[in-house]
OpenMM code with the backbone's topology and positions (N, CA, C; nanometers):
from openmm import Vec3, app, unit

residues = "UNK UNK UNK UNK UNK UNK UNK UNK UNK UNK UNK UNK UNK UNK UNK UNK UNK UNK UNK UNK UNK UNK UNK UNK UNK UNK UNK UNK UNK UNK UNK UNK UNK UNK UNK UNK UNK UNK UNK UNK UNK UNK UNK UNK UNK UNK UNK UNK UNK UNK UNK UNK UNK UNK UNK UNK UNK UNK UNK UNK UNK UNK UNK UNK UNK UNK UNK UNK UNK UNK UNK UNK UNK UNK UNK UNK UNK UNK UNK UNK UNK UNK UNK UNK UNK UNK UNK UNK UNK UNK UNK UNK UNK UNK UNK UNK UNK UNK UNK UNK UNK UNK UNK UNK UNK UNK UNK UNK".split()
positions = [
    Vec3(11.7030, 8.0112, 10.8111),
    Vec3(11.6629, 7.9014, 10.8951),
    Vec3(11.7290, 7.9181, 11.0316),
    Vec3(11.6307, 7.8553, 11.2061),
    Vec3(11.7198, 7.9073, 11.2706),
    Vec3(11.6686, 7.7796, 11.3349),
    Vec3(11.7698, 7.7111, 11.4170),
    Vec3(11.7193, 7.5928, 11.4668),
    Vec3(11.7406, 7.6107, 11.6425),
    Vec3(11.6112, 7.5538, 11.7318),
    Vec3(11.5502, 7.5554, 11.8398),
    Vec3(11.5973, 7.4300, 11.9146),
    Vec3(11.7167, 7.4603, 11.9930),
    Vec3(11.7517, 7.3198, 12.0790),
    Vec3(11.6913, 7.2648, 12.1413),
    Vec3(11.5954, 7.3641, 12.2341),
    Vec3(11.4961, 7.3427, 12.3662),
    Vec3(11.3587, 7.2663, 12.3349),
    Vec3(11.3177, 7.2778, 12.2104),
    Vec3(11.2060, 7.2673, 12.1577),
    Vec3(11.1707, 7.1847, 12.0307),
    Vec3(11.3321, 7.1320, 11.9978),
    Vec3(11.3574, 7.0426, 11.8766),
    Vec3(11.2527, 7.0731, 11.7532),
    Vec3(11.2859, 7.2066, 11.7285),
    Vec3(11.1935, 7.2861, 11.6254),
    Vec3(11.3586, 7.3468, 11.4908),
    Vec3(11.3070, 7.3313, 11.3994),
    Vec3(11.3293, 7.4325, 11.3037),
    Vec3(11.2423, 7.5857, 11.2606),
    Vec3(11.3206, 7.6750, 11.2884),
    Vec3(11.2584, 7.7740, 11.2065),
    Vec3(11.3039, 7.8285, 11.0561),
    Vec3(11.2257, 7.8514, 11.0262),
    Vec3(11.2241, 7.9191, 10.8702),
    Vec3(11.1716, 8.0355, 10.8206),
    Vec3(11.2143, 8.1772, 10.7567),
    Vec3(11.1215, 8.2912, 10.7070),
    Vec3(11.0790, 8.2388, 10.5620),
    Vec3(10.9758, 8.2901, 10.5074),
    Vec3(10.9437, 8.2692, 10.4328),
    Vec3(10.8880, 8.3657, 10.3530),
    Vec3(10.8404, 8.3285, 10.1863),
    Vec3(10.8393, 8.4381, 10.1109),
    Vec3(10.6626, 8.5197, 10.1340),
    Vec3(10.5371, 8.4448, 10.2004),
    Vec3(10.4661, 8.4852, 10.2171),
    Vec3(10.4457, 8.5616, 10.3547),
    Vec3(10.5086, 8.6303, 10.3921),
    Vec3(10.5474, 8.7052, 10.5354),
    Vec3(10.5316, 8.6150, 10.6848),
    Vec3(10.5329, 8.5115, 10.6327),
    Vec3(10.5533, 8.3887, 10.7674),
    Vec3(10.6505, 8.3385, 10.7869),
    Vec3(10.7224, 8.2956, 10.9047),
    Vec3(10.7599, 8.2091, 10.8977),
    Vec3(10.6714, 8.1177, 10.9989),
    Vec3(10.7602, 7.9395, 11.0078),
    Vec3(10.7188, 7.8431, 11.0053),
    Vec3(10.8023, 7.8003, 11.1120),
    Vec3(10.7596, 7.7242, 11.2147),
    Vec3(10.8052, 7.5889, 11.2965),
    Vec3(10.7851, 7.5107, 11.2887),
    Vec3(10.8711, 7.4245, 11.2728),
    Vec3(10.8577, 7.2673, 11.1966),
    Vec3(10.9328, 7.1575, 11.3480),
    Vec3(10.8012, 7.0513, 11.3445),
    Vec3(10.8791, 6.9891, 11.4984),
    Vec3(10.9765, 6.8841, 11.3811),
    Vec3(11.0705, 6.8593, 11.4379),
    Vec3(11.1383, 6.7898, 11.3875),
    Vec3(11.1295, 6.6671, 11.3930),
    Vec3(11.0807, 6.6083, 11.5297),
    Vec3(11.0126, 6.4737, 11.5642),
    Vec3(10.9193, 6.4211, 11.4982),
    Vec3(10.8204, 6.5263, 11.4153),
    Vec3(10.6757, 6.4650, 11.4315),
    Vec3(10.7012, 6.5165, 11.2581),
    Vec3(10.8028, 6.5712, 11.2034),
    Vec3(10.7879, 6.6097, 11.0856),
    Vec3(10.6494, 6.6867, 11.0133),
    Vec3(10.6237, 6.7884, 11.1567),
    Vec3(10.5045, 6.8657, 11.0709),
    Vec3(10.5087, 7.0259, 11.1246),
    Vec3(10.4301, 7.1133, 11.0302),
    Vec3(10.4522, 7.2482, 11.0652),
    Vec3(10.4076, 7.2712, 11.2449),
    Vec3(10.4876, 7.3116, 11.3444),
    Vec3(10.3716, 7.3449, 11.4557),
    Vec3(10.3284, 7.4542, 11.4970),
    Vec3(10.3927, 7.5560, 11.4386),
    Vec3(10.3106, 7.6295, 11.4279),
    Vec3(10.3516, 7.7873, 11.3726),
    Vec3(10.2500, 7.9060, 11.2470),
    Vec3(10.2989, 7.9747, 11.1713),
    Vec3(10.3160, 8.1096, 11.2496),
    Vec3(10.4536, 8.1640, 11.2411),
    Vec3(10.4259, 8.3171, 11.2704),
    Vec3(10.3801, 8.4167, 11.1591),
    Vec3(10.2675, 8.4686, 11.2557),
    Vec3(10.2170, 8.6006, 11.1079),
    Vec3(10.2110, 8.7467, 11.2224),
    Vec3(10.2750, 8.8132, 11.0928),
    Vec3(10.2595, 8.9751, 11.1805),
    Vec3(10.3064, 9.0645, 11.0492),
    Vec3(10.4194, 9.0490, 11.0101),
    Vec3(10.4756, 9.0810, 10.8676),
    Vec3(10.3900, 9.1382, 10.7694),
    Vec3(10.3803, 9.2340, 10.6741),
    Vec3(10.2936, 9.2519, 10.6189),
    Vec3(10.3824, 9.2670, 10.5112),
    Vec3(10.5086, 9.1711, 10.4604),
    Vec3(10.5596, 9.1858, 10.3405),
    Vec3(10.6581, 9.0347, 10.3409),
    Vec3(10.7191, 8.9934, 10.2683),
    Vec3(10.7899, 8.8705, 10.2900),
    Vec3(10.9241, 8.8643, 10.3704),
    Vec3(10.9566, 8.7456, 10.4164),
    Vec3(11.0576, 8.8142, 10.5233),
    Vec3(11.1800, 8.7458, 10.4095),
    Vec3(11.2959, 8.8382, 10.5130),
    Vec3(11.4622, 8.8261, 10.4722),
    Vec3(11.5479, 8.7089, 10.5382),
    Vec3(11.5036, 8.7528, 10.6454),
    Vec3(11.6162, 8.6364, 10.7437),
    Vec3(11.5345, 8.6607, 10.8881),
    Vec3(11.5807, 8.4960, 10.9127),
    Vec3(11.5569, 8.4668, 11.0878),
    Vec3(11.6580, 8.4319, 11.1605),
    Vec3(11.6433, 8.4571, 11.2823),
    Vec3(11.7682, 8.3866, 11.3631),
    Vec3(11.7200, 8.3535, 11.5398),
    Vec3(11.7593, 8.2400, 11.5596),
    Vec3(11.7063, 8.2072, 11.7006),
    Vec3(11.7734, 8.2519, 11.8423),
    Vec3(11.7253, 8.3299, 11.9302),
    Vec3(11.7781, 8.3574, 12.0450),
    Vec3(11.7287, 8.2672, 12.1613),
    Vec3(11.7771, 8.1245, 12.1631),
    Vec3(11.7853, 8.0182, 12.2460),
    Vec3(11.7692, 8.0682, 12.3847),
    Vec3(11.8767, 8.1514, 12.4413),
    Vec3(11.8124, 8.1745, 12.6080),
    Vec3(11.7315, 8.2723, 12.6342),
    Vec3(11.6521, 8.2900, 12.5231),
    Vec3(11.4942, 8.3858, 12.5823),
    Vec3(11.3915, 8.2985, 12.5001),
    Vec3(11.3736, 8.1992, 12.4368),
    Vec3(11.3181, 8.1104, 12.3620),
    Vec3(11.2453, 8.2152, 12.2890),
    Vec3(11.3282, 8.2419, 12.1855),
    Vec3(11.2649, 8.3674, 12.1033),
    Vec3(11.3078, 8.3374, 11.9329),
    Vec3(11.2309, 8.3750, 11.8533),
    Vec3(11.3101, 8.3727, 11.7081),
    Vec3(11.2721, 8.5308, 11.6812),
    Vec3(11.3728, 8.5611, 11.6034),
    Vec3(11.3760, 8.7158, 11.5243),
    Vec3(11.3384, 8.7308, 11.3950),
    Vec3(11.2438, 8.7940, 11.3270),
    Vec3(11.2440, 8.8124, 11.1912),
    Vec3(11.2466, 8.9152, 11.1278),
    Vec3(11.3262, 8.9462, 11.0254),
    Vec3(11.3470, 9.0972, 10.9572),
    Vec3(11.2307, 9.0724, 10.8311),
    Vec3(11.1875, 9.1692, 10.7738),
    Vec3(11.1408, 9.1688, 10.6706),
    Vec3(11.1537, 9.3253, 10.5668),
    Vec3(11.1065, 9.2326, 10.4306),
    Vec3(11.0741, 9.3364, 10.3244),
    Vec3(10.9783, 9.5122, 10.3912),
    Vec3(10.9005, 9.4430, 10.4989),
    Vec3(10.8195, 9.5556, 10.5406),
    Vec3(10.9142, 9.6687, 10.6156),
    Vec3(11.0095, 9.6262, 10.6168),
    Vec3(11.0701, 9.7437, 10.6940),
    Vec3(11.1276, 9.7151, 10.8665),
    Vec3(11.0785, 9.6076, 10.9281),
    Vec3(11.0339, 9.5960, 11.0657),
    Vec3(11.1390, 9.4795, 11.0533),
    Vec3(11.1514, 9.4298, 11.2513),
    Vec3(11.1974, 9.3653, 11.2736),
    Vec3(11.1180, 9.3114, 11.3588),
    Vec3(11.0756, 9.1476, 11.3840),
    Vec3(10.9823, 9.1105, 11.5132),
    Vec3(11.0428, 9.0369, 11.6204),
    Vec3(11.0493, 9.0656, 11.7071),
    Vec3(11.0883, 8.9301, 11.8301),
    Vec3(10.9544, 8.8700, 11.8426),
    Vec3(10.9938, 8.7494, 11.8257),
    Vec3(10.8601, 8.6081, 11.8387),
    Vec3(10.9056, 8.5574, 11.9614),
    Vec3(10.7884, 8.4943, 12.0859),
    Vec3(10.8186, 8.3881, 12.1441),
    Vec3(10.7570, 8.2458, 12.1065),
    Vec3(10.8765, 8.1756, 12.1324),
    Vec3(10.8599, 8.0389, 12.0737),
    Vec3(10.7539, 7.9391, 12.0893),
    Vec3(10.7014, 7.9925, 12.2415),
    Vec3(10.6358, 7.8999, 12.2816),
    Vec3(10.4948, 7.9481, 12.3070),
    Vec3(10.4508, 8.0678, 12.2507),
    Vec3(10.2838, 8.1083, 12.2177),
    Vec3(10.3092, 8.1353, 12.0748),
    Vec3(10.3921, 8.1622, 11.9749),
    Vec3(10.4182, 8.1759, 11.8389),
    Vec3(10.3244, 8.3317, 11.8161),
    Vec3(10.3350, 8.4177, 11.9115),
    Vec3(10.2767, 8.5729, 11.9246),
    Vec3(10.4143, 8.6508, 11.8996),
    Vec3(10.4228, 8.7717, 11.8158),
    Vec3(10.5719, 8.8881, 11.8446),
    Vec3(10.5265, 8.9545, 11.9702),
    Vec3(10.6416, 8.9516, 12.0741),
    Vec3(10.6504, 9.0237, 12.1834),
    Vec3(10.7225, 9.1769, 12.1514),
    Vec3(10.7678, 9.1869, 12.0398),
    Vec3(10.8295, 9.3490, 12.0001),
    Vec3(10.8327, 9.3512, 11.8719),
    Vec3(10.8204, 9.4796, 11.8481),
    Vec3(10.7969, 9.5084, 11.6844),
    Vec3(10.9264, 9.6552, 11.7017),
    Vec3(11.0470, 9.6261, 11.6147),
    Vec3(11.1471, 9.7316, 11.6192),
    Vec3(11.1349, 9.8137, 11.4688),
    Vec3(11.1195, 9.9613, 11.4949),
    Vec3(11.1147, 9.9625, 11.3297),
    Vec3(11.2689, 10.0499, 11.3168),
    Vec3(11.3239, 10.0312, 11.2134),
    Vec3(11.5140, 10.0510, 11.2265),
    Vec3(11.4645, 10.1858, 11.1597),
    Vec3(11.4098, 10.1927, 11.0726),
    Vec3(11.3598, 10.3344, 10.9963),
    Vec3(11.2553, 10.3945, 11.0217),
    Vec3(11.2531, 10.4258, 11.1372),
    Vec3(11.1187, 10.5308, 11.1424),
    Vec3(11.1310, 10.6375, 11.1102),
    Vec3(11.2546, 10.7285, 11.0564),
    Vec3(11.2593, 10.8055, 10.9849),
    Vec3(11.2260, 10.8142, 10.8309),
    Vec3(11.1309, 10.8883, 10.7722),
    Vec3(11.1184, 10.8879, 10.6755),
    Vec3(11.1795, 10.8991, 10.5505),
    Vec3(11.3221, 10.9895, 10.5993),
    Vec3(11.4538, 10.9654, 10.4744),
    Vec3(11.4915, 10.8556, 10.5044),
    Vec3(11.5363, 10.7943, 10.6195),
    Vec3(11.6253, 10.6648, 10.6092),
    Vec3(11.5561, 10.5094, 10.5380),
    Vec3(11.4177, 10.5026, 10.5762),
    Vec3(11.2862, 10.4685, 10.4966),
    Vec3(11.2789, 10.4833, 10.3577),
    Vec3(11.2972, 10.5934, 10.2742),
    Vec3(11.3565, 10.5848, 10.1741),
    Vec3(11.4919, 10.5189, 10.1083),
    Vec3(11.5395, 10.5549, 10.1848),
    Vec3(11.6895, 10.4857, 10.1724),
    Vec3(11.7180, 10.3435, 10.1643),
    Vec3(11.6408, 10.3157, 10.2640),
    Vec3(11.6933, 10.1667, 10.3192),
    Vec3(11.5472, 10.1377, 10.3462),
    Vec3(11.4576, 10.0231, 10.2596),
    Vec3(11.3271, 10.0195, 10.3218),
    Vec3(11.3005, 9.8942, 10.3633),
    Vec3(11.3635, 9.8125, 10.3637),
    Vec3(11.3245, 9.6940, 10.4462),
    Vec3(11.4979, 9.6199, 10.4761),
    Vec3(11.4598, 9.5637, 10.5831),
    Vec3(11.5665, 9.5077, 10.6468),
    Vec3(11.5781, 9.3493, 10.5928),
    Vec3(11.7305, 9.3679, 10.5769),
    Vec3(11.7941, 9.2778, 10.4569),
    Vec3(11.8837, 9.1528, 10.5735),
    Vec3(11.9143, 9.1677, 10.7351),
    Vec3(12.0016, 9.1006, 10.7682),
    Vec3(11.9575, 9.1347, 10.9118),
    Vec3(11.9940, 9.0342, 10.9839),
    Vec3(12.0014, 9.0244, 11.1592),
    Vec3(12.0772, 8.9562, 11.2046),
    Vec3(12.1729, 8.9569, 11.3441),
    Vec3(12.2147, 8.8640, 11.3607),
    Vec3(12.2837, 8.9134, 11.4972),
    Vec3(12.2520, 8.8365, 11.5788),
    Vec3(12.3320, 8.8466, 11.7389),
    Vec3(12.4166, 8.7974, 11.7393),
    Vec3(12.5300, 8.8772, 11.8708),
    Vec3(12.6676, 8.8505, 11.9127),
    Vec3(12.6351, 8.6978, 11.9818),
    Vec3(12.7532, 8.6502, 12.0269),
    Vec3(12.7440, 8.5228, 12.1174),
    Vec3(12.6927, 8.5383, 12.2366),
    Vec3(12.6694, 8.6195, 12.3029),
    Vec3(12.6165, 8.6099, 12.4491),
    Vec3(12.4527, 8.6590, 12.4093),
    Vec3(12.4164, 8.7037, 12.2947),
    Vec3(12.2428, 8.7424, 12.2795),
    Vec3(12.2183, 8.8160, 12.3026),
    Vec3(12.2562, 8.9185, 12.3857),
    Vec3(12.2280, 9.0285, 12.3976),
    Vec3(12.2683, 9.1465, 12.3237),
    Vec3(12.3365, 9.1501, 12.1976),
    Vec3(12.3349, 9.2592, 12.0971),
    Vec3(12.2537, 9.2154, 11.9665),
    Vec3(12.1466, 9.3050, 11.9356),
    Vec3(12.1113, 9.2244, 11.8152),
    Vec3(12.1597, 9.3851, 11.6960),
    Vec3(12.2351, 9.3345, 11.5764),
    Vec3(12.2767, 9.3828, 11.4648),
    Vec3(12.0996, 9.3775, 11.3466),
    Vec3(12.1048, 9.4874, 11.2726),
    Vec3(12.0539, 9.4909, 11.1753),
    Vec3(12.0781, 9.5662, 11.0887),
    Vec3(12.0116, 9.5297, 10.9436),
    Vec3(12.0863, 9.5501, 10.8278),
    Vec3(11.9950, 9.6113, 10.7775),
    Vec3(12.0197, 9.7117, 10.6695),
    Vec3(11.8831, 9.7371, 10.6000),
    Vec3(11.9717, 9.7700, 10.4974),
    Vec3(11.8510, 9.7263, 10.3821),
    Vec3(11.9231, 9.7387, 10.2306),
    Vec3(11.7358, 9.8423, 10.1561),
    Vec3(11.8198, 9.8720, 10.0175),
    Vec3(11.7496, 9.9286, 9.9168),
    Vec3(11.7439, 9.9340, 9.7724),
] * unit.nanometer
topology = app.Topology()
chain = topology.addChain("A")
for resn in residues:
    res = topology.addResidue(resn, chain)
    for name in ("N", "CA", "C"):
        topology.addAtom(name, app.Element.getBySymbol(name[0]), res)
């Protein structure tokens, strides 16, 4: 779950390769990210680019913007085909305090 100060949104990944923005005001979904083509792991919100991040089972990582709910980047951590074996979908994300390093994890 990653929560949206600017936009008084919750985000959430979820097990059908979406996640979800939920206004918090109006208590309803506003709107779904889809790009994922496997279920995701974890999200996390990067507040001063109004962006959420999602890792997934597929291998990939997406930067979303918040406010067209489109991925502006698709990172793949394994585009190598041994490490792809190894490690095939990304298990963890998570930025330093200033936002500009983003960490990822990949498990197998």
């Amino acid at each position: 779950m990653a929560i949206n100060t600017q936009i008084v949104s919750i985000f959430a990944a979820a097990g059908d390769s979406c996640a979800y923005c939920w206004d918090v005001e109006k208590n309803e979904i506003k709107m779904v990210l889809k790009g994922h083509s496997d279920y995701l792991h974890c999200i996390v919100e990067r507040n001063s680019h109004n962006q959420v991040i999602t890792g997934s089972e597929d291998g990939t990582v997406r930067i979303w913007d918040c406010r067209t709910g489109k991925y502006i980047q698709i990172i793949d951590p394994q585009k190598d085909k041994k490490s792809r074996e190894l490690f095939p979908y990304v298990s963890c994300i998570a930025l330093d305090a200033s936002e500009s390093w983003l960490f990822v994890g990949a498990s197998g």
